[in-house]
N, C-alpha and C positions, 0 to 999 in steps of 0.2 A: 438545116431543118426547113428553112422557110425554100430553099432553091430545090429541095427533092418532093414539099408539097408541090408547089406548080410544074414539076415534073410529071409526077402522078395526077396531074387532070391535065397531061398534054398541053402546056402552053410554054410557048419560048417568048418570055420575059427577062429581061436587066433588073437586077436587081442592088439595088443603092441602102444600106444602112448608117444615114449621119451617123456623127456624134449623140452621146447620150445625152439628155438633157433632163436634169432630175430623175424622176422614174416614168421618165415617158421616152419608147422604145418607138423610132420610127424605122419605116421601112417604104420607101419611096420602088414603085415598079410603072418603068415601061415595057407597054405590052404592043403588040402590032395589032390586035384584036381587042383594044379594052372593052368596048359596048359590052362583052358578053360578061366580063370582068367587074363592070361596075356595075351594069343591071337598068333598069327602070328606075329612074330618080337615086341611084345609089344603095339601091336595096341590096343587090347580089355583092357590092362592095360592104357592105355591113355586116353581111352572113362569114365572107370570107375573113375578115380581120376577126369576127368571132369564134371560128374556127381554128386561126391560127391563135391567136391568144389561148385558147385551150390547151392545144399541142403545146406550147410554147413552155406553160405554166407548169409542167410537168417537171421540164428543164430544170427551169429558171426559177431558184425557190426566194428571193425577194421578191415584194409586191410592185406590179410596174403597170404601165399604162400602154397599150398596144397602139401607135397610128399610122394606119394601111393607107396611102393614096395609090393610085393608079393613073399613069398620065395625067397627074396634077389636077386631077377630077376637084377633090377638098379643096385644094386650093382655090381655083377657078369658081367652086361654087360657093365659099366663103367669099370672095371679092365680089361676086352676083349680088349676093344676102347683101353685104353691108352698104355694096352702092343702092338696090333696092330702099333698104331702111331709110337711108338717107335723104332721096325724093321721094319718098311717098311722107316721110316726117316733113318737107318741106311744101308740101301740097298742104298737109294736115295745116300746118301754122298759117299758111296762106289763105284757105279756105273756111279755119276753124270747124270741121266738120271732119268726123274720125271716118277713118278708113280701116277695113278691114282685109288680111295679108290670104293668100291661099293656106289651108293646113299643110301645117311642114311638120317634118320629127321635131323633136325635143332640142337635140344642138344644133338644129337651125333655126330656133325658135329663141335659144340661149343667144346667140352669136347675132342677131335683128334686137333682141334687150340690152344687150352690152355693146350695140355700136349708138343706141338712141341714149343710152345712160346718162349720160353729162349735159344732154341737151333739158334747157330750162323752158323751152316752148310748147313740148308734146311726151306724154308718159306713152307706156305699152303696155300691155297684158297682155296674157292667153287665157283663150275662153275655149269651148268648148268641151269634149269629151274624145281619149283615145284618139281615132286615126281624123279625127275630124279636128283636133286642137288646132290652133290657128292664132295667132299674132293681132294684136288691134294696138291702131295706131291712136291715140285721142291727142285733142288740145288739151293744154294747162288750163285750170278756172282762171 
């Protein structure tokens, strides 16, 4: 299913499915053309795993969790995310003075909260609204 989708929009990808792991279905693809694959910040990658999760769900009648990378796009920009969190949480503790992240989606917003989690120096939150939500770094009282 997934090798005759990127069939039918012309693209010659590898296509790698690990092991399962719980109900999360990964599907790792290198492509010779990712840019067009993954889009602007990951968007056209989001649309695509959306798509295929649809098709997919038709199949496949337990409930499962669909995760699409594209030449290790997710991965590479989860390692970006949590090193980011990390110095700018060290700035914060240094400075005492919060800082505010660029608006990101939602699980890069998750994945900047849950690498600062256990630190006893500086909390997070998300403030704002929709496509402007955004990450703030503060110091502890």
């Amino acid at each position: 299913i997934i090798e005759e989708f990127f069939e039918k929009m012309s693209f010659g990808v590898e296509i790698e499915i690990p092991p399962q792991k719980d109900a999360v279905l990964s599907i790792e693809i290198q492509a010779e053309e990712p840019q067009i694959l993954i889009g602007q910040g990951g968007e056209t990658l989001v649309e695509i795993q959306h798509l295929l999760k649809l098709i997919l769900r038709k199949k496949i009648t337990e409930e499962f969790y669909l995760d699409l990378d594209i030449n290790d796009y997710k991965k590479k920009k989860i390692d970006y995310l949590k090193k980011l969190a990390r110095e700018v949480a060290e700035d914060v503790a240094l400075t005492k003075k919060e800082k505010e992240l660029a608006p990101m989606p939602a699980y890069e917003r998750r994945i900047v909260h849950l690498e600062l989690a256990g630190r006893t120096d500086v909390v997070s939150e998300s403030v704002g609204e929709g496509m402007e939500r955004r990450v703030v770094i503060k110091p502890c009282p």
